[in-house]
C-alpha positions in Angstrom: -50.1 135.7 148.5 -50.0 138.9 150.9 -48.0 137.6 153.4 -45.3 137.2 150.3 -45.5 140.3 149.0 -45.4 141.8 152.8 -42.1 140.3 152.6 -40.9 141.4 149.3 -41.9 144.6 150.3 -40.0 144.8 153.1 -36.8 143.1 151.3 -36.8 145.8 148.5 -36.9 148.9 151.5 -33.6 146.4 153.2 -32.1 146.4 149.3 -32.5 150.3 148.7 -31.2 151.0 152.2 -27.9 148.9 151.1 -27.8 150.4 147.8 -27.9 154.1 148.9 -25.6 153.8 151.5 -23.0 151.9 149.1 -23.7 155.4 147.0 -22.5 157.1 149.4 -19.8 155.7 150.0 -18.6 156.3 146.4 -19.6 159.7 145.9 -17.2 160.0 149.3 -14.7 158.5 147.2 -15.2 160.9 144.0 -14.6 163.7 146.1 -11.4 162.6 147.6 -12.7 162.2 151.0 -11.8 159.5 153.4 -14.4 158.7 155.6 -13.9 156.9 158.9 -14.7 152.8 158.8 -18.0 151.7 159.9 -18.2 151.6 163.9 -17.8 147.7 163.5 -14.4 148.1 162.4 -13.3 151.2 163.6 -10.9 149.8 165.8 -8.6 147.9 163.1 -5.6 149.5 161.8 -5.9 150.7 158.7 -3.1 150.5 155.6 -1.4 153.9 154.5 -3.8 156.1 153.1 -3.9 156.7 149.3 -2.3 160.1 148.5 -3.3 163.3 146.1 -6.4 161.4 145.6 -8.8 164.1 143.2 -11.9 164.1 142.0 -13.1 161.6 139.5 -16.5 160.0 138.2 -16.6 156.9 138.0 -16.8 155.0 134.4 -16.8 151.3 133.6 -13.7 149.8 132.7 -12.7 147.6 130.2 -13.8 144.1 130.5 -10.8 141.7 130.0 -13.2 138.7 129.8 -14.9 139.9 127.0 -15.5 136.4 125.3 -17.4 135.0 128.7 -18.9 138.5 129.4 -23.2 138.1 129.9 -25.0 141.0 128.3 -25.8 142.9 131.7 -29.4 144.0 132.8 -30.5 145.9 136.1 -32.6 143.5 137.8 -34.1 146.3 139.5 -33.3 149.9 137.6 -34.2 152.9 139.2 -34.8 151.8 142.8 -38.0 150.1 141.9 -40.1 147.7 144.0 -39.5 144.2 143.4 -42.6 142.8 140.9 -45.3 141.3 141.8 -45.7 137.1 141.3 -48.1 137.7 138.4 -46.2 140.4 137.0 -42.8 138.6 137.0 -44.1 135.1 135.7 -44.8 136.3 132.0 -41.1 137.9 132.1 -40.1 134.2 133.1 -41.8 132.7 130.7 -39.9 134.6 128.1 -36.3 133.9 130.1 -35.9 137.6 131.0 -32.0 138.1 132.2 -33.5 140.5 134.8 -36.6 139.1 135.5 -34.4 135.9 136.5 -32.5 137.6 138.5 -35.6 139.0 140.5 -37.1 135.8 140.6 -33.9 134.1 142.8 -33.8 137.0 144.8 -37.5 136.9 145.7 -36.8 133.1 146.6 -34.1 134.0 148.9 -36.2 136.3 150.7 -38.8 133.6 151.2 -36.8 132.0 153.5 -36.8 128.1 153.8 -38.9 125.9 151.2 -41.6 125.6 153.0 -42.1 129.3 152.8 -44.3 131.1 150.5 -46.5 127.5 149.7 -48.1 127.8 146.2 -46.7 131.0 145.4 -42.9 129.6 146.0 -43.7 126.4 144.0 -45.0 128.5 141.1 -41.7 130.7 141.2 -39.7 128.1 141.5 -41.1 126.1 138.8 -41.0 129.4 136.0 -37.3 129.7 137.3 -36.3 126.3 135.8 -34.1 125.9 132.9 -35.6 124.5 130.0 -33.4 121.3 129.6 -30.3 120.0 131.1 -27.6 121.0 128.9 -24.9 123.2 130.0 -25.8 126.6 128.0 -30.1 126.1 129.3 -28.5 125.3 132.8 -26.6 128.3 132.9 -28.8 130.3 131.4 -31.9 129.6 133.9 -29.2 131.5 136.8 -29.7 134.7 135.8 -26.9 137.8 135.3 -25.8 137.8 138.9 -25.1 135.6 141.8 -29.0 135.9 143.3 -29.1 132.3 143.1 -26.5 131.3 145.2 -28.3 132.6 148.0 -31.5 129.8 148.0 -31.6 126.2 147.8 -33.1 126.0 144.6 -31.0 128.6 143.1 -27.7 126.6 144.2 -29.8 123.4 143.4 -29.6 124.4 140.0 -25.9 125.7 140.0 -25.6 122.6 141.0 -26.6 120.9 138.2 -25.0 123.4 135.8 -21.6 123.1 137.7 -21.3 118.7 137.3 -22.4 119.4 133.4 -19.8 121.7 133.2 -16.9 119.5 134.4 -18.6 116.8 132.6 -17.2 118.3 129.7 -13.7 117.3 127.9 -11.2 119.6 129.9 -10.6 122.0 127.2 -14.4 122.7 127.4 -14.6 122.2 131.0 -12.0 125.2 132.0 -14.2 128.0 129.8 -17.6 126.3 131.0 -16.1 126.5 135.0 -14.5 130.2 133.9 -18.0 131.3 132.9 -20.1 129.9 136.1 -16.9 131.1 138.7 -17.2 134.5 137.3 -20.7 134.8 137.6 -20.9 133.7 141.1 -18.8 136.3 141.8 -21.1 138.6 140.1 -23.1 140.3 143.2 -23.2 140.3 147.3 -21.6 137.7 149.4 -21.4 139.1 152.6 -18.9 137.3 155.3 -22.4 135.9 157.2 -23.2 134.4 153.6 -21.5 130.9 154.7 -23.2 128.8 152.5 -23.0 130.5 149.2 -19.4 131.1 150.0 -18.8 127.2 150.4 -20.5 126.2 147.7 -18.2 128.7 145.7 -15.1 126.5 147.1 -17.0 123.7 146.0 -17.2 124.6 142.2 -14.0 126.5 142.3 -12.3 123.3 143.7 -13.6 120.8 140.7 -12.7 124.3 138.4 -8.9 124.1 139.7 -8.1 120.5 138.8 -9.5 120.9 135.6 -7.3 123.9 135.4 -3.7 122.3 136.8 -4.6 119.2 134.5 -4.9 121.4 131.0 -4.5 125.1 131.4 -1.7 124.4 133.7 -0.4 121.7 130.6 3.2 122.6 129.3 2.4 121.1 126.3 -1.0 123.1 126.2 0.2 126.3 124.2 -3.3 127.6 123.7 -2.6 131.5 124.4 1.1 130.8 124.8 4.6 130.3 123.2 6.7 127.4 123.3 9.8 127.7 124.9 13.1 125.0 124.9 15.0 125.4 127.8 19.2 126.2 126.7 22.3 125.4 128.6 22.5 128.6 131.7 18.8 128.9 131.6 16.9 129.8 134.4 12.9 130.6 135.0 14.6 134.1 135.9 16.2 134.6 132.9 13.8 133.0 130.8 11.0 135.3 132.1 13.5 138.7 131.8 14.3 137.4 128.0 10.1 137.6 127.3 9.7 140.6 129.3 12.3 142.4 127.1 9.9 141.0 124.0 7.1 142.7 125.9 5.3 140.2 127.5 4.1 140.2 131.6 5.4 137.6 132.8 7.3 136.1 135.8 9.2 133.6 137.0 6.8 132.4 139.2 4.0 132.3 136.3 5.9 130.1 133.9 6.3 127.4 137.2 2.6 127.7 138.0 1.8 127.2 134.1 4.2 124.4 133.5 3.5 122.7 136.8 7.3 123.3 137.7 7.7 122.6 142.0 11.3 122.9 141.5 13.0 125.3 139.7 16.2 124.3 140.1 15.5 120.9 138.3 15.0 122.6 134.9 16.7 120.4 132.3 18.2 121.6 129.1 16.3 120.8 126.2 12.6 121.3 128.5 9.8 122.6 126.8 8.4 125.2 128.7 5.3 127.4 127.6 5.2 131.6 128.2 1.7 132.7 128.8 1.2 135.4 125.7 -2.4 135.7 127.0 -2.2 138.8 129.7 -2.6 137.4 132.9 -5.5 139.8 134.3 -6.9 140.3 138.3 -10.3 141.4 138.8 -11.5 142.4 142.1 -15.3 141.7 142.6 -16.0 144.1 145.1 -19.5 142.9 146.2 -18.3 139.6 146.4 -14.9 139.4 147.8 -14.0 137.5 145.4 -10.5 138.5 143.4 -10.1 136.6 140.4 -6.7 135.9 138.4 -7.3 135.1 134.6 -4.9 133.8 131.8 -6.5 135.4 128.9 -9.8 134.6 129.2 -9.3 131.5 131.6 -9.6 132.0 135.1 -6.5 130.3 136.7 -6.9 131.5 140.8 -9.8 132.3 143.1 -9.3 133.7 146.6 -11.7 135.5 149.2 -9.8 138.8 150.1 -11.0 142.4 152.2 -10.9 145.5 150.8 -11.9 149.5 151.8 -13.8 150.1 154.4 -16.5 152.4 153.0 -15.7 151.3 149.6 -12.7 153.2 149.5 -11.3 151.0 147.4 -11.9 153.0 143.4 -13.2 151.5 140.8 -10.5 151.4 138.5 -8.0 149.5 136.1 -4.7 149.3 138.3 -1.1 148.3 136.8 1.1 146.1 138.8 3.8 147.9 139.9 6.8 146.8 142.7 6.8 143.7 144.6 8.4 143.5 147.9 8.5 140.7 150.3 9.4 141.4 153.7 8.0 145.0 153.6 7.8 147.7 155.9 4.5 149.5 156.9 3.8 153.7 157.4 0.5 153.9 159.1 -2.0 156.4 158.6 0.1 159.0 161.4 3.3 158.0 159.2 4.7 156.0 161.4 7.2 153.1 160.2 7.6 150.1 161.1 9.7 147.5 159.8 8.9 144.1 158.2 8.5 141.9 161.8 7.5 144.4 164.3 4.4 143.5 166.3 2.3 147.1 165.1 3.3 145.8 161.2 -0.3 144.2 159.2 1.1 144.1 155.8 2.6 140.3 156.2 5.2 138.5 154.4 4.2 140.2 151.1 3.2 143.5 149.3 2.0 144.1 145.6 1.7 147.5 144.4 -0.8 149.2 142.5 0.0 151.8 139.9 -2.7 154.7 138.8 -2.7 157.9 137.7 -5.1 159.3 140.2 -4.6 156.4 142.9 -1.7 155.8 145.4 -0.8 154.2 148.1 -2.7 151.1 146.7 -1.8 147.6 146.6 -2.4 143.6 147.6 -0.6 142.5 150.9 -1.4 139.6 153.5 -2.9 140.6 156.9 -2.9 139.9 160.5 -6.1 140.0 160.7 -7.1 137.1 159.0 -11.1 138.1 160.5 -11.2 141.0 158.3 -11.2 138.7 155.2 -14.6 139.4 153.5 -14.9 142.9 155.1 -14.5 146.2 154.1 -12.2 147.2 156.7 -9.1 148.4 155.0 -8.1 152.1 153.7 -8.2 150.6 150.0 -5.6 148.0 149.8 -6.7 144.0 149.0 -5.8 141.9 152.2 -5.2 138.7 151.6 -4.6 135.1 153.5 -0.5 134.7 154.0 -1.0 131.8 151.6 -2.6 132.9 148.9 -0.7 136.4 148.9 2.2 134.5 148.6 1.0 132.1 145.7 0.0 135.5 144.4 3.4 137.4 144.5 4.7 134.6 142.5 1.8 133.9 140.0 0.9 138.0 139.4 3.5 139.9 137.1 4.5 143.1 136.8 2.7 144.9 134.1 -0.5 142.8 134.7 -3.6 145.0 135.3 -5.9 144.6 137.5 -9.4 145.8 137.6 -11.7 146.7 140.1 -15.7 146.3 139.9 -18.5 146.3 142.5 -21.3 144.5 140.4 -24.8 144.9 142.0 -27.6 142.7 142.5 -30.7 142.6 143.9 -30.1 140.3 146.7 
């Protein structure tokens, strides 16, 4: 028992070392400041820096997935140490959110199962869910992604993921949309290869579930049913809804209706427009950038984002969409779309805010810096998921940015 809580000692001095250092980062933020990147990526070009940046304080922002949001508790509020066993076992016992959270964490930092003897079996076995349906399995993980990062944890997800898709599809895409978003919720750090997987693993059951109903013309849950006329085109049937108000794109009614080939539309189609707002949230912690149809996520990709968190933590507005673009680096430099000094890629989304410029979502040549805060602010992205993105992502659509915590 003392050699554990020698360990969980030392993992809450590693935690409160991460956490005040990620504060400083944003209070650098706040006060308009752009630091350098971290020595480890000081030597990658950097996107255009943001412009007449002020001072702000930071506030949470609306939640667009309101219906699938958990009721959020600090799993460790103030800086405290992580509990004792015998303190944290009655919190169990009464299915704590935050004492759950602990608990996974203090597995992780156990290290392999054979760690910890007794004591690990004893946490494990007060971390269990209560029975095997989905809601007791995906209660027993807790507010945030701690239990992605031990066997047990993921053991669990496990479990909670195949009930999930065991479901009929139209319970299946809300029961995946729940346990993708809170995987998201907390650290994944680039090194974290197994948690990462086993996020493509659940995301990957998630997606046909996802191209088989939310992805169903004839689905027109959140959405309008349209019948394609003589001269129609997904063009000018996307400019006809945007006039009505709606976000949407070309590319988003293909993606929803399953349509490869746009030129193949026949008259007398039905086609469905999206009236649930197509949303993209940015999990900072994670690297994990979401993209939403109402309150169903439809896309997951790993992306990179500012070094020294200097990406805000704000609601953005999509704004222009280039392809081809050009790049000014930081000494206002241009270069065009194809020169060798050019990191943008095929593709650039920009990001509309009051306060913030400059920012956006592009694809990278540096395909390393994925998962890494190495950028002055803007999302990199893989050339093939920035381009499904350019197509799926309207104009209009906001996008929020978050930075969830947790204790691991």
């Amino acid at each position: 028992m003392r050699g554990l809580v020698s360990v969980l000692l030392i993992a809450a001095l590693v935690w409160w070392f991460w956490g005040g250092a990620s504060g400083a980062a944003d209070a650098a933020m706040r006060s308009g400041a752009d630091a350098a990147p971290p020595a480890s990526t000081s030597q990658v070009p950097l996107e255009g820096l943001r412009e007449g940046a002020t001072p702000v304080i930071a506030t949470p922002v609306a939640n667009p997935l309101a219906a699938t949001e958990q009721p959020r508790e600090s799993a460790l509020p103030n800086n405290q140490e992580l509990p004792s066993l015998d303190d944290l076992l009655p919190r169990l016992a009464q299915r704590e959110p935050a004492a759950i959270a602990q608990g996974w964490a203090l597995l992780a930092t156990t290290g392999g199962s054979s760690s910890g003897g007794s004591e690990r079996h004893r946490l494990t076995k007060a971390l269990l869910p209560n029975g095997e349906d989905f809601p007791q399995l995906f209660a027993a993980l807790g507010p945030d992604n701690a239990f992605l990062h031990s066997a047990e944890g993921r053991g669990v997800a496990s479990k909670a993921v195949a009930s999930a898709m065991a479901l009929a599809d139209a319970q299946a895409v809300p029961a995946g949309t729940q346990l993708l978003t809170l995987m998201l919720r907390g650290r994944i750090t680039k090194a974290d290869e197994v948690a990462r997987a086993f996020v493509d693993d659940a995301y990957k059951q998630h997606r046909v579930r996802v191209d088989r109903w939310l992805c169903d013309p004839g689905n027109v849950t959140g959405a309008r049913s349209h019948t394609v006329a003589r001269g129609d085109s997904l063009a000018r049937i996307a400019q006809r809804f945007r006039k009505e108000g709606l976000a949407v794109e070309d590319g988003t009614i293909a993606v929803l209706n399953r349509i490869h080939n746009p030129n193949a539309l026949q008259i007398g189609q039905k086609v469905k427009i999206p009236v649930s707002p197509i949303t993209g949230v940015l999990e900072k912690r994670s690297f994990g950038f979401a993209i939403y149809v109402g309150e169903h996520l439809l896309r997951l990709y790993w992306v990179g984002h500012g070094a020294n968190d200097h990406t805000p933590l704000v609601e953005f507005t999509v704004g222009e969409k280039q392809a081809q673009p050009a790049w000014t680096s930081p000494d206002g430099q241009v270069y065009p779309y194809g020169h060798p000094k050019n990191i943008l890629g095929e593709y650039f989304i920009k990001f509309l805010h009051d306060t913030y410029t400059g920012f956006g979502a592009h694809g990278t040549t540096l395909p390393g810096t994925i998962c890494t805060m190495s950028s002055a602010g803007c999302i990199r992205m893989l050339d093939a998921d920035i381009a499904e993105l350019f197509k799926i992502l309207p104009r209009g659509a906001k996008v929020v940015v978050r930075a969830t915590e947790s204790i691991r």
